[in-house]
N, C-alpha and C positions, 0 to 999 in steps of 0.2 A: 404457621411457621414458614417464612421463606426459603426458597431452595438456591438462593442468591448465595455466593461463597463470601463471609465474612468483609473482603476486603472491598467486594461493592457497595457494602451494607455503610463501611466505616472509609469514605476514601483516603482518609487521611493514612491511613495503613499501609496505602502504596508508594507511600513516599520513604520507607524503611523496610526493607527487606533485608535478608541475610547474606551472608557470602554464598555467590553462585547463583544467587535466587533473581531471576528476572522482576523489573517493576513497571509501572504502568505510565508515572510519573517522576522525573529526574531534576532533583534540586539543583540549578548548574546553572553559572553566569557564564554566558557562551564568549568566548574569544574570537581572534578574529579565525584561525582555524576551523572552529566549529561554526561560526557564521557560514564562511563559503559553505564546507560539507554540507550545510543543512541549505543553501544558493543551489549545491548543484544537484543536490534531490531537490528541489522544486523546480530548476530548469528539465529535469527531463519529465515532469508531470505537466511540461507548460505546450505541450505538443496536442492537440486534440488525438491523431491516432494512437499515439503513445498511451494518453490518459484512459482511452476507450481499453485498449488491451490489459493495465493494468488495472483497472475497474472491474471486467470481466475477470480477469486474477484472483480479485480477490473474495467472487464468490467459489474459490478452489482452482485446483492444479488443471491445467487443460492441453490437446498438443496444439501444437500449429494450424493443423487443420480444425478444429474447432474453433478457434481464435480467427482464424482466415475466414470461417463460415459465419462466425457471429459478426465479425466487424463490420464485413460487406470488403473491405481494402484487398489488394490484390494479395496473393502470395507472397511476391518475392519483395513488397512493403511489409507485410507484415515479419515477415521472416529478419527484413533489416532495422527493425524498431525492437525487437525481441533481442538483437544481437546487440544493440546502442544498451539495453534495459541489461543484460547480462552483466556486460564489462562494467554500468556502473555499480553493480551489487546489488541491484535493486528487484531481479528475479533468480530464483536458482531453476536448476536444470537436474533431472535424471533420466535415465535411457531405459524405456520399457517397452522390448522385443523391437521393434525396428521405430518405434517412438518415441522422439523426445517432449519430456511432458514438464511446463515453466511453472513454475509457484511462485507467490509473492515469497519475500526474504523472512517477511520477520512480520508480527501483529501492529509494531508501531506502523509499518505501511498499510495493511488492511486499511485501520481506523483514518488514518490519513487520507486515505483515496475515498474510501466514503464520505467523510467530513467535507470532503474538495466539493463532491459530488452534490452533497445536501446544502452547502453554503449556495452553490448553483442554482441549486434548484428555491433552495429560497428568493435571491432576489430576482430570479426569473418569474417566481408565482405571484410575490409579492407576500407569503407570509412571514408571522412577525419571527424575530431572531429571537433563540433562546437564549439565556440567559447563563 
């Protein structure tokens, strides 16, 4: 028996969900509204430090200084890419004891920064695309 929840098993399943209930895929002929919004999340994943910080994002919530330590980038870069990533909605923030600690928004970025990531790393390696 798989321990997979139904809706991996059947993806067709995620294209119907109920009121309130988050989906994984969105039936939607984009306008021009939603073209730009979906231009300007990809403009600010079009930054390598940018991408590197929310990459590290979205293996979980980190503060500053972790994100400063893993990047290698200075401080007060990484601090002003973290504040570009805030204001466009794209990371949230909470304040734990004298730390603020950044999470990605929401799962559809997780899967998005990784997919960025692996389409990279495919035609960089040279293996074949999936399907």
């Amino acid at each position: 028996m798989s321990s997979r929840p139904a809706s991996a098993l059947n993806p067709s399943s995620l294209l119907s969900t109920g009121p309130g209930e988050a989906s994984l895929v969105h039936s939607v002929t984009p306008g021009p509204e939603l073209l730009e919004t979906a231009a300007g999340t990809l403009r600010m994943l079009a930054e390598p430090t940018r991408l590197h910080l929310l990459w590290q994002l979205s293996n979980g919530p980190r503060t500053v200084t972790e994100l400063t330590e893993q990047s290698g980038a200075p401080r007060t870069v990484v601090s002003q890419h973290l504040a570009k990533l805030r204001l466009s909605g794209l990371v949230d923030t909470r304040k734990h004891g004298r730390h603020i600690i950044y999470s990605l928004h929401d799962g559809h970025l997780v899967r998005l920064i990784r997919e960025t990531i692996n389409h990279a790393d495919h035609l960089m390696t040279g293996e074949p695309a999936h399907d």
